[in-house]
N, C-alpha and C positions, 0 to 999 in steps of 0.2 A: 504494500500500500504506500503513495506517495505521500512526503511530508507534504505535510499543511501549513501554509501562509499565512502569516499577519498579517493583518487586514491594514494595518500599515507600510506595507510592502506592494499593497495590490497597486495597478494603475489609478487614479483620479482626475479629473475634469471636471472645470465647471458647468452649473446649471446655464442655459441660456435666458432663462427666465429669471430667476432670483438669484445668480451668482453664485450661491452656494456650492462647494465642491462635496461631487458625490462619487465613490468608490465601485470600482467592476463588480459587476453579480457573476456569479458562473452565467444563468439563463441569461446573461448579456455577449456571453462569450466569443457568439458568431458573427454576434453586428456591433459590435462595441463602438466601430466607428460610426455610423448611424445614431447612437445612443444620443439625446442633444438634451434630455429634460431628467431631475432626479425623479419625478413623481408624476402620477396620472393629475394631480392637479398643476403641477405647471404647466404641462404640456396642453391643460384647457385654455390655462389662462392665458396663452403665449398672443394670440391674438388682442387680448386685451392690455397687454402691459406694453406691445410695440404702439399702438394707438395712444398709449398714456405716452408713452417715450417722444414720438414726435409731436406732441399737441405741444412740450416742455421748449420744444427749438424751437 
């Protein structure tokens, strides 16, 4: 059985939505690059927070 990773070891990326950095899942494994949101509610809000973003310029 393979050693197991700290989760501090794993890759991480920012939210595009809220910035927060969020950490690899295994079930992320095959599209990690595609991955762009930490959570099903960013990725609702993602239209709502680019509309806040350019009303601000």
């Amino acid at each position: 059985m393979p050693k197991m990773r700290a989760k501090s070891d794993l890759p991480s990326k920012p939210c595009l939505t809220c910035g927060r950095p969020f950490a690899w899942r295994k079930k992320w494994e095959r599209d990690w690059d595609n991955v762009l949101y930490c959570s099903d509610r960013c990725r609702m809000q993602r239209g709502a927070s680019q509309t806040t973003a350019e009303r601000a310029k």
